[in-house]
N, C-alpha and C positions, 0 to 999 in steps of 0.2 A: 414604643415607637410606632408610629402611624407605616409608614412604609418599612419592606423587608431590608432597604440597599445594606445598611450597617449588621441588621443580623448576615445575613450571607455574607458581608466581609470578615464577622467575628468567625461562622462557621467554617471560613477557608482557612483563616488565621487557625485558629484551633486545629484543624486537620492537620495543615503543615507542623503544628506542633507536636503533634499524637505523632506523625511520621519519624518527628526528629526523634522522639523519645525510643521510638521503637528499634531505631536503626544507632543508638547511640549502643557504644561497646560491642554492637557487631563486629568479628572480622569482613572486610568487605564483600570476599566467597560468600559466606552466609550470609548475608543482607542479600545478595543475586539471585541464589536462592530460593530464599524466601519471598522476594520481590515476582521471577517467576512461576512460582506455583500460585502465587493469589494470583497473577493476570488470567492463570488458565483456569481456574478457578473461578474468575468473574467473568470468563467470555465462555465457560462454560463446555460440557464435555458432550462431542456431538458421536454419536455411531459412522464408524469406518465399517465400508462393504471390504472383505475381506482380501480382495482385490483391484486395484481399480481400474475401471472399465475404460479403455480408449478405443475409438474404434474411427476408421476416414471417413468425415462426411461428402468430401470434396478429391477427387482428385489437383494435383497439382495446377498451378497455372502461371505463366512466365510473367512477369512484372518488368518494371525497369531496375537492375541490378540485383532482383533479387527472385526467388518465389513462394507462391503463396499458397496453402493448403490449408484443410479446415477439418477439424476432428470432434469428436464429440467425448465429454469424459465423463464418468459418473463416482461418486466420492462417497457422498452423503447417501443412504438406500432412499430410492422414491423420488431421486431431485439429477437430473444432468444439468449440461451445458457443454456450449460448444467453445472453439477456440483456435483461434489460427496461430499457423505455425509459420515463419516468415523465414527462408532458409537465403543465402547470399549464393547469386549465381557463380558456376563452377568451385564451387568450395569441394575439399576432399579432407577424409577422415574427419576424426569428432571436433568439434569445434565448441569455442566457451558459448554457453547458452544465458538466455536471461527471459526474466519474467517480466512480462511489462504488464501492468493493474492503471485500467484505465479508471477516471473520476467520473462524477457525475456527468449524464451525457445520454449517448444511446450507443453505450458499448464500444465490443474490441474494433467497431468496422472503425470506428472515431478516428482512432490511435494507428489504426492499418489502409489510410490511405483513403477510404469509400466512405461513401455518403450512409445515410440509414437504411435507405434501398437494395444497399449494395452495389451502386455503379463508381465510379472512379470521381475522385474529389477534384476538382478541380480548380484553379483559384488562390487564395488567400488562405491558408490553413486558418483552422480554429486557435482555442486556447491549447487544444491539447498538443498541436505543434505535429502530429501526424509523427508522433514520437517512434512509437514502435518500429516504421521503416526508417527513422534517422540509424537507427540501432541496428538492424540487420543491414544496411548498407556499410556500418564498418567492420565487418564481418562475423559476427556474431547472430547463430541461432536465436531466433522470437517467438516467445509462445503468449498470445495473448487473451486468455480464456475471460470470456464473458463475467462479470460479475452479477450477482442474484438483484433485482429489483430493478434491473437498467435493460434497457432497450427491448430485446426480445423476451429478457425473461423478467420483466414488468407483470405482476399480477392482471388477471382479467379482469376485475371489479375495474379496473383502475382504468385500463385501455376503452372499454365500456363508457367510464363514463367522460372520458377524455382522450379520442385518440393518439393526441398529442400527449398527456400524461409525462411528464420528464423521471417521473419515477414511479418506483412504489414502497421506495424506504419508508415514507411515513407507516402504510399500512403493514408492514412486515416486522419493523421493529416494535412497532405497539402491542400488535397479537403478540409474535415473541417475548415482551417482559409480560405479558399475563398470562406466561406459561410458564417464564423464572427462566428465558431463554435468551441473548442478544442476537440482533443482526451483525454486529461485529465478528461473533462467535462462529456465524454459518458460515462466512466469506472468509474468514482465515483458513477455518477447517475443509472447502473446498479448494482454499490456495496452496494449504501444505498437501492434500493430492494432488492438484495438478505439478506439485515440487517433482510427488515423488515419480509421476506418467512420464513428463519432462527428463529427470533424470535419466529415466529408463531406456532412452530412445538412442537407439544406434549411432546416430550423426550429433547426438551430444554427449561433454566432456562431464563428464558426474562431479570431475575436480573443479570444473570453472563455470560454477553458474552463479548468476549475480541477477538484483530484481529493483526495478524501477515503477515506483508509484508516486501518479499528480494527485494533488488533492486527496480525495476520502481515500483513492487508491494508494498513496501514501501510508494512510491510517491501517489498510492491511498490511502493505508492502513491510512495515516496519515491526509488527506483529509477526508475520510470520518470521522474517529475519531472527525475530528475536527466539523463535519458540524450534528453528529447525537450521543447525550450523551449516545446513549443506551449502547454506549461502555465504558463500566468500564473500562479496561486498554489494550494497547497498545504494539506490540513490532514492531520496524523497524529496519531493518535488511540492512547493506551493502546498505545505501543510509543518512544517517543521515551525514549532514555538510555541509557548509556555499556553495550558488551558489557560489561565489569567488573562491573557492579552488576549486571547481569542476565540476557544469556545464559549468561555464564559463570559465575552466580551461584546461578542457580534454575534448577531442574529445567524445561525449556523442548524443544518439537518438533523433531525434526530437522530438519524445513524451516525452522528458523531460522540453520542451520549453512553457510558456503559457507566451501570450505578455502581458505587461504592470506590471508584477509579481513585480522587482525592484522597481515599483514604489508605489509598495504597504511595501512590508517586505522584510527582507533578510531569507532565509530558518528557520535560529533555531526559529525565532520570527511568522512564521508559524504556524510551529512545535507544538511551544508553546501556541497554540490555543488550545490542547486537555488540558493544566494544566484548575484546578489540579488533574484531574485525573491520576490512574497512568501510567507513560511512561519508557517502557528501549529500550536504545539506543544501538546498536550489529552493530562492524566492525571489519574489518582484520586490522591488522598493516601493511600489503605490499598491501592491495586493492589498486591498480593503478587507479581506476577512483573514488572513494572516498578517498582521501589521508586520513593520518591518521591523520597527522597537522592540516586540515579541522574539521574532526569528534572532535577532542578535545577542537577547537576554539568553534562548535556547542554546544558541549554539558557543557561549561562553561556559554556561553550566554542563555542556558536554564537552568542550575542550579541559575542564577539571577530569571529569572521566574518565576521557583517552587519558590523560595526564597520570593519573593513577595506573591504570594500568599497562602505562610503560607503554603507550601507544598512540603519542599525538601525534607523529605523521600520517597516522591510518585516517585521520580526519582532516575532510577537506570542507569547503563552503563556497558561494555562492550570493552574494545577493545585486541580483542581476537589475538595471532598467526597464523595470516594465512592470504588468499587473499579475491580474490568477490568472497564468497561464506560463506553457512548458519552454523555455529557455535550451537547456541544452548546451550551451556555447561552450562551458568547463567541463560538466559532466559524464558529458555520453563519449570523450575520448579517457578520462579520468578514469571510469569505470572500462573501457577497453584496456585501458595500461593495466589495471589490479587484475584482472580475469585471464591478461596474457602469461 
């Protein structure tokens, strides 16, 4: 065959097949299992500093209904980041927390209201919907730590040779797989410590914490969920649907790639590693790079899931009017009721 289109659809065919076989006469327990240990396995085992380091960058400062403070944490030896903590004004004792994982962009300032500079946003919110203060306005603690290759902690090569640079996923995930390393692998493993800094913290409920990711931050959001149960429930945002329709459909970041994935699950069966915990699924009807045909096939094959395990009302969904971008309208009360 002159072109690959038909070999790569034999090769997916075939993988789904190797999958079926593999998981055929499994108890379902051990297929989870199993299913778990290869994800962590292919995203790879990062060194934990044996404490993790939080420390105040910022003292506090009043917002409108809420406030705002900025800390620094260090997870990974040799690598920080910083992270704002978005608390609901007059609140008392611990309250449910959540993890908001911003998408591509230039970080937590996106998702907490401010521009890149840091000054107050004003206008027409982005795609990210200025999520993070949706979420501590219904009373719920915000911790919103920077993710690795965006905004501030964008490589220098890269700001060098483009101040504007929108990222540095390319250069971070390349060098990482010719080391046998993911960028997936880094940013989960600095998520599940800021899990644990989070938890830790006096004015949060260690019982009620729940984590919201748009886009790529979705793609950790749902990673960690799945690899640390402290998370009660879940929302993924404009990334929920089968690799078929759309990693491997639309032209998509290489930080979305982690080799060998196929030959473990296909996305919703993933996904469906945090059941039965609860989960809501949130997409646009015209998202170009999550189709919407995609998101529906996903979240059918996860309503079997929760199904199985005795747990369809834990799964809710979404697919809202509009594009890549954060919604909210079901979710972020959804996720207030399971955290109450």
């Amino acid at each position: 065959m002159w072109t690959g289109d038909a070999f790569l659809e034999r090769l997916y065919v075939e993988a789904g097949l190797t999958r079926a076989a593999a998981a055929a006469g499994l108890p379902p327990d051990l297929r989870r299992e199993r299913l778990l240990e290869s994800v962590k396995e292919s995203l790879g085992a990062w060194e934990r500093q044996s404490e993790i380091g939080c420390s105040v960058m910022e003292e506090e400062s009043e917002c409108d209904g809420y406030s705002r403070s900025r800390v620094e944490l260090s997870v990974v030896p040799d690598l920080s980041f910083g992270a704002y903590i978005l608390k609901p004004a007059g609140a008392a004792g611990k309250l449910p927390g959540v993890i908001a994982v911003h998408g591509h962009g230039y970080g937590s300032r996106q998702i907490c209201g401010m521009q890149a500079n840091g000054a107050k946003t004003v206008g027409k919110p982005d795609i990210h919907n200025q999520f993070a203060v949706q979420l501590v306005r219904r009373g719920m603690i915000v911790i919103a730590p920077d993710v690795i290759g965006f905004g501030e902690r964008r490589m220098q090569a890269d700001v060098d040779r483009d101040a504007d640079a929108p990222s540095s996923c390319y250069r971070m995930a390349t060098q990482l797989l010719m080391l046998g390393r993911t960028l997936t692998g880094l940013r989960v493993a600095e998520m599940l410590g800021a899990l644990e800094a989070f938890a830790g913290m006096r004015e949060v409920d260690p019982e009620r914490i729940g984590i919201v990711g748009f886009s790529g931050g979705a793609l950790i959001a749902f990673l960690t969920a799945a690899l640390d149960t402290r998370l009660r429930a879940s929302v993924l945002i404009g990334f929920p649907n089968t690799f078929k329709d759309s990693i491997m459909a639309v032209h998509h970041c290489v930080c979305n790639f982690t080799p060998g994935v196929l030959t473990q699950a296909e996305l919703p069966e993933l996904m469906g590693l945090i059941a039965p915990r609860p989960l809501f699924l949130e997409s646009g009807e015209r998202d170009p790079i999550f189709p919407a045909a995609g998101f529906l096939r996903a979240a059918d094959d996860l309503r079997s899931i929760y199904r199985s395990r005795q747990a369809e009302e834990a799964l809710s969904f979404d697919l809202f009017p509009g594009g890549h971008e954060v919604s909210g309208r079901r979710s972020f009360d959804w996720l207030k009721d399971r955290l109450s």
